[in-house]
N, C-alpha and C positions, 0 to 999 in steps of 0.2 A: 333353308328358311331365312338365312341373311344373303345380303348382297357381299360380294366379295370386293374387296378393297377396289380401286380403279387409279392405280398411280397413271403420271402425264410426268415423263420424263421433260426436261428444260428444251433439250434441240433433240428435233430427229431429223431423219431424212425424208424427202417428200414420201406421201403416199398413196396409192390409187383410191380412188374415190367410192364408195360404198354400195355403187349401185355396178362397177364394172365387176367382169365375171370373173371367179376363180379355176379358172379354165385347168390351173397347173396342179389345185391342190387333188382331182382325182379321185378313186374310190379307193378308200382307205378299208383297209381291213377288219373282219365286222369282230366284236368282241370277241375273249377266247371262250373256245367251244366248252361248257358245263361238263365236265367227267367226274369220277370219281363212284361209279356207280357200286366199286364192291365195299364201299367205304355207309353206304346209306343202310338204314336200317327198315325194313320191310313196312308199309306205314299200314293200322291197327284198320277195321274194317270201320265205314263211314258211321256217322252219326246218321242218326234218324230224324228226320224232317221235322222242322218246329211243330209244335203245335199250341195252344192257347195256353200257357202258363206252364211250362214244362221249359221255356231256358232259361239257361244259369248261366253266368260267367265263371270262367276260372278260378278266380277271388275265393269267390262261395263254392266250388268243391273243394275249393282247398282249408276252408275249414271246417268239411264234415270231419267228425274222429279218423277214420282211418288213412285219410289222408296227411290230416295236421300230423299222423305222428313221425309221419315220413322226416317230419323237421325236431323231434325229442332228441334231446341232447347237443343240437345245433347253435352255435353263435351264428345266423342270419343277419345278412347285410340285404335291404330294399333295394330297389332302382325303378324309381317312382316319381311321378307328378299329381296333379290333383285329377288325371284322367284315372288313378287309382283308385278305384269305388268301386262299392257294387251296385246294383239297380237299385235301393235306396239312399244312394250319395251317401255312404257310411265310409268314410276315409282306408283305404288300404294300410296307410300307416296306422291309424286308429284301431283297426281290423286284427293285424296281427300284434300288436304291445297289449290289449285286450288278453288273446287267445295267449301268452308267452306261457301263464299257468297251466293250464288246462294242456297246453301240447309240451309240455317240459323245453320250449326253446329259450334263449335269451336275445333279444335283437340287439345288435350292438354298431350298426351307424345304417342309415340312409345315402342314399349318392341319387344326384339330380345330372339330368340332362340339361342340354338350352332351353333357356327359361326356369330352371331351376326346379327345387323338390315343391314350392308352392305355385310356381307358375307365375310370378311376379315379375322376373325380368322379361324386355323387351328383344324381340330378335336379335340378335348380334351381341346383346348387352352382357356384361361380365359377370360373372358366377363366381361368387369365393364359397369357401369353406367356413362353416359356421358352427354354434350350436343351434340346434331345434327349439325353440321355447316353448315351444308345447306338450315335446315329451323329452327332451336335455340330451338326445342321442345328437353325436357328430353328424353334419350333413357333408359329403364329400364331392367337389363338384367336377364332375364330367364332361365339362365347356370350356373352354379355352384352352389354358394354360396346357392340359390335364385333359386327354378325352380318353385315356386307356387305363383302365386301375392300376395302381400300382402294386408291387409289392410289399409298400408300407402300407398302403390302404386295405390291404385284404387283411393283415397282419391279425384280425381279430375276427375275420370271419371264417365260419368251415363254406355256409352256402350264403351265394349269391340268388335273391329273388329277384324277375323285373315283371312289373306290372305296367307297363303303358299302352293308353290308345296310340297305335299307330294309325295314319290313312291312306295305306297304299304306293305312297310316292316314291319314287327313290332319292330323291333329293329333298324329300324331311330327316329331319338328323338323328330322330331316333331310333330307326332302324341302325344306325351305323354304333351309336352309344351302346346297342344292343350287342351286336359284330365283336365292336372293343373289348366290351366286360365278359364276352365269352371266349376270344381269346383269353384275357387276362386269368377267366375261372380256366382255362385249361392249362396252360402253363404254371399255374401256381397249384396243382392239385384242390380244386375249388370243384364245388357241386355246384350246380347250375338250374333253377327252375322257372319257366317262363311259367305267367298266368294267363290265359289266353284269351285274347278279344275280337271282336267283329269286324274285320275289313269292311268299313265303308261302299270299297268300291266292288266288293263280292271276289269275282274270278276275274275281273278285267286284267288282260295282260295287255300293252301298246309300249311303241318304242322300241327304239333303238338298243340292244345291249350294251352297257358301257364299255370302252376299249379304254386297258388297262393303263393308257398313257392319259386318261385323263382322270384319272382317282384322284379324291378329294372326300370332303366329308360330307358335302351335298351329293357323292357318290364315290362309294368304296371299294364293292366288288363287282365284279360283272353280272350283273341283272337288268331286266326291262325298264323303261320308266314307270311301271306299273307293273307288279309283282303280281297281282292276284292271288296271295296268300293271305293267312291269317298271322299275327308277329308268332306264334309256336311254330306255325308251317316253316315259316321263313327261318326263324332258329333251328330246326330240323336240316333245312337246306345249308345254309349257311356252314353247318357240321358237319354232314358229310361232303360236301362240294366244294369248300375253303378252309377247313381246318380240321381237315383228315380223321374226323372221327373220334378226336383229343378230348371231346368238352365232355364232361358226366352228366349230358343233357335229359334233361325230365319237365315233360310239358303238361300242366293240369289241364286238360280239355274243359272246353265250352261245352253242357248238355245242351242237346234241342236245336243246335246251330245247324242252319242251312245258308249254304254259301253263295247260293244265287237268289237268296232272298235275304243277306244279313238285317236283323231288328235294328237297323241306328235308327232309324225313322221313330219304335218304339220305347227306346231309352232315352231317358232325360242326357241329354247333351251336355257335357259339361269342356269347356274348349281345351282343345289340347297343345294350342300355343296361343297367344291375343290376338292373330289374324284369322282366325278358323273358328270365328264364332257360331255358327250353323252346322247343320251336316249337308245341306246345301254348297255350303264353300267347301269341305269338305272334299265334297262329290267333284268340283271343279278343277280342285289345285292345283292336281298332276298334270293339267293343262295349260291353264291360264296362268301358273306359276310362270311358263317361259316369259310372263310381258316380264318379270325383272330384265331381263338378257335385252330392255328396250328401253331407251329414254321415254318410257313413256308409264305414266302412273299406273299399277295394277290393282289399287283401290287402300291401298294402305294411307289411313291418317281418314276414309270414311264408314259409313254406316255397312258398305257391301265389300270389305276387300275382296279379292279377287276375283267376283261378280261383276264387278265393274271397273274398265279401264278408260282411260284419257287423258286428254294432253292439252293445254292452250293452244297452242297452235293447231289444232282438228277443228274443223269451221261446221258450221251448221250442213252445209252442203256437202261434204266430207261424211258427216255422221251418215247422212242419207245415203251416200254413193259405198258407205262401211256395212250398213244397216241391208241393201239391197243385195252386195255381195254374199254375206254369208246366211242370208234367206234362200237366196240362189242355189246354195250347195244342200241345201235339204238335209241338214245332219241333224238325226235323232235325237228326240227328248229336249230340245231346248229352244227356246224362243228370246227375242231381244227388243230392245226396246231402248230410243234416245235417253239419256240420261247426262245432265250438266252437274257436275259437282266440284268444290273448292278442297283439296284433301287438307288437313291438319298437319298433319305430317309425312316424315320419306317426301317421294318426287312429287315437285311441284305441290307442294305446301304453301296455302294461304294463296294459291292463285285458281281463278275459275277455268274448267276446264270443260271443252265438248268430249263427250266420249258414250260408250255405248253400256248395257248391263243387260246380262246373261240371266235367264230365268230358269232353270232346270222343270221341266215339264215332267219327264218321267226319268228318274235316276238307272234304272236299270236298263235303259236303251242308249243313255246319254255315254260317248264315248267320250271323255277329257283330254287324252293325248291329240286325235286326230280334232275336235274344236280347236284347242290352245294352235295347232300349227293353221288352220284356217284363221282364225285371229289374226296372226301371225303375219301369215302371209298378206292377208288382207290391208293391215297397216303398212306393210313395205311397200305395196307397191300405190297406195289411196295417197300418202301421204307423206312428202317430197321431204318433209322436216323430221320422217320417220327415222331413228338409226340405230345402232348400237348403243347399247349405255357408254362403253367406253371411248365412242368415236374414231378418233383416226390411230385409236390403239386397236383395231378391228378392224382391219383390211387385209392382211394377207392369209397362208398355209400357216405360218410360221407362229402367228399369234394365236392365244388360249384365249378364247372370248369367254363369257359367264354362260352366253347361247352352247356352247360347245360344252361345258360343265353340266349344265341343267340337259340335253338331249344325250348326253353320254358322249359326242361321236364330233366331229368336223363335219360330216356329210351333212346337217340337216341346215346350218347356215350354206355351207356349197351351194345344195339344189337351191334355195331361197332366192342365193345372190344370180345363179344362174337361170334363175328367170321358171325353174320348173312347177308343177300344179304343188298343191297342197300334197292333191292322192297320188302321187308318185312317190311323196317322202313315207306316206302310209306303206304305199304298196314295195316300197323298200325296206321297210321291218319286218313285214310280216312274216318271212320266213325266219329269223331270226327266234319269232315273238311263236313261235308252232315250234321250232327245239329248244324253247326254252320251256313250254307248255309240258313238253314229253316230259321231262327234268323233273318238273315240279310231280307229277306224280307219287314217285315213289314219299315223298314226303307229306302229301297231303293228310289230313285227318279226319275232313269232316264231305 
């Protein structure tokens, strides 16, 4: 969700130019293979297909009776944003310091992810530790300094709860905050309960699986760029697949969820970082996220982040020759259309820019990995002023570009630079993206 630093050492030594091919860096090894199958827990039989008034979120089974008493006699610690709510935006925090009576718990701190427990700070922006002024519990921050609980932080909790929308991507950071705090409830003898919500992007899986040399917090474990889980699914996986079955994991299920048809279209939206204001953008990020990995603006600082991208230097003539390419490739559910805007902020702030916006036609056909590399691709090769964000720090095998961070892997700037289609770089995950598919199985719910 942020950009990652981009030092410019004082002297280097010359370096090949961004458009020659990376002939030497080769086919790199694809992520390690998902095991750990006698470690996974049988998953329960599916949910029963929506119907008109019959879903709940997780939240609200978790405070029928027999549920809430699962949490009697517990010191409960949150891990929450204001994506916490139920379908009438009743606060999750609110939700349970209400219910403390009634289910004999006591909540005893909050902890926030980027962007914090109210959602106030800016991507990248700092996160300290505070009191709550609305209800006086400690907030403990999970950003920065601090992305793994500690053992002083737990020191007063038995169970950890996390309630947030996630949207699928692997390079949104609260999957990973999710990862952290379940380590940390395993190690430290902690209960663990996810509340369970709606992947935006339903079952979509694309991308490349991360290789384990390029972990970070915009990607941690080896997974797709698009998980096609739901965040309980995902914690289910997570456990048995990376952390051996250690956590005392317990997931309130979603009633009435159907996973190829998730309700975000029918819940009131509430964003679940400042650049995901729609479920629109949403729908797009896991895609069009990669223009960070580009000097070139991916809509931040206007009305349509990552709907729409541009640059000053893309000319009218450009837009048209951007605008016909990826008409051309005929990819599902989305349409485009010129678009000039000045952004406020991030790249190229306060300058006008040509560039194009993305219109999601139909979400459930629209693919965001294999668009965002047509994007992609599209600009490297339309547009001569197109490059790396980090520039001539981004030329060789040997460097870690933010494109290599965001796709998991070296292969998908390789093929780029070496001149290959878009549907190559597709048609080279997909095997990846079918055993990773089988995987997910045993852990699905719904």
């Amino acid at each position: 969700m942020n950009p990652a630093p981009s030092p410019h050492p004082a002297a280097q030594p010359a370096r090949p130019g961004r458009r020659r091919v990376l002939a030497s860096l080769g086919a790199l090894p694809a992520g390690a293979v998902l095991a750990g199958a006698a470690s996974a827990q049988a998953a329960p039989a599916r949910g029963k297909k929506r119907a008109d008034g019959d879903f709940r979120l997780g939240v609200e089974n978790l405070l029928e009776p027999a549920a809430l008493e699962t949490l009697h006699d517990q010191r409960v610690g949150l891990i929450t944003n204001p994506t916490g709510a139920d379908r009438t935006l009743r606060s999750t925090i609110d939700l349970l310091v209400e219910a403390q009576g009634t289910g004999g718990f006591t909540m005893t701190a909050l902890f926030g992810p980027e962007h914090g427990v109210r959602g106030a700070e800016p991507a990248g922006g700092s996160v300290g530790d505070y009191i709550d002024e609305k209800t006086g519990l400690p907030v403990r921050s999970l950003y920065g300094a601090t992305q793994k609980p500690t053992p002083e932080m737990l020191a007063d909790v038995d169970v950890l709860v996390f309630d947030i929308q996630d949207i699928g991507a692997r390079f949104y950071t609260y999957i990973w905050t999710l990862y952290y705090a379940m380590q940390a409830a395993g190690e430290n003898g902690k209960r663990f309960v996810v509340l369970d919500r709606p992947n935006p992007l339903g079952t979509d899986i694309e991308g490349f699986v991360l290789e384990p040399e390029l972990s970070s917090f915009v990607g941690l474990r080896e997974i797709p760029q698009t998980h096609g889980l739901t965040v309980g699914e995902l914690a289910r996986l997570f456990n048995g697949e990376f952390l051996n079955g250690e956590v005392t994991l317990e997931v309130v299920e979603m009633s009435g969820y159907d996973p190829e048809e998730p309700p975000v279209q029918e819940l009131p939206w509430v964003l679940p970082s400042p650049n995901i204001p729609t479920p629109d953008t949403a729908v797009v990020y896991a895609g069009t996220g990669l223009i960070e990995s580009l000097n070139i603006s991916e809509g931040r600082g206007t009305t349509t982040p990552f709907l729409w991208f541009g640059a000053p230097f893309i000319t009218e003539a450009q837009v048209d020759q951007l605008l016909e390419t990826l008409r051309a490739a005929e990819l599902p559910g989305v349409l485009y259309r010129p678009m000039f805007a000045t952004p406020t902020t991030s790249k190229h702030a306060g300058v006008f820019c040509g560039g194009l916006q993305l219109h999601v036609t139909d979400a459930a056909a629209y693919e965001p990995v294999r668009t965002g590399i047509h994007v992609i691709a599209a600009l490297l090769r339309t547009v001569e002023e197109v490059d790396w964000r980090e520039g001539e720090d981004c030329r060789t095998e040997d460097d870690v570009c933010w494109i290599d961070k965001l796709t998991g892997t070296k292969r998908t700037r390789a093929m780029l630079e070496d001149g290959e289609s878009p549907e190559a770089i597709v048609a080279a995950w997909r095997r990846e993206v079918r055993r990773f598919e089988v995987t997910t199985k045993r852990y699905r719910l719904y």
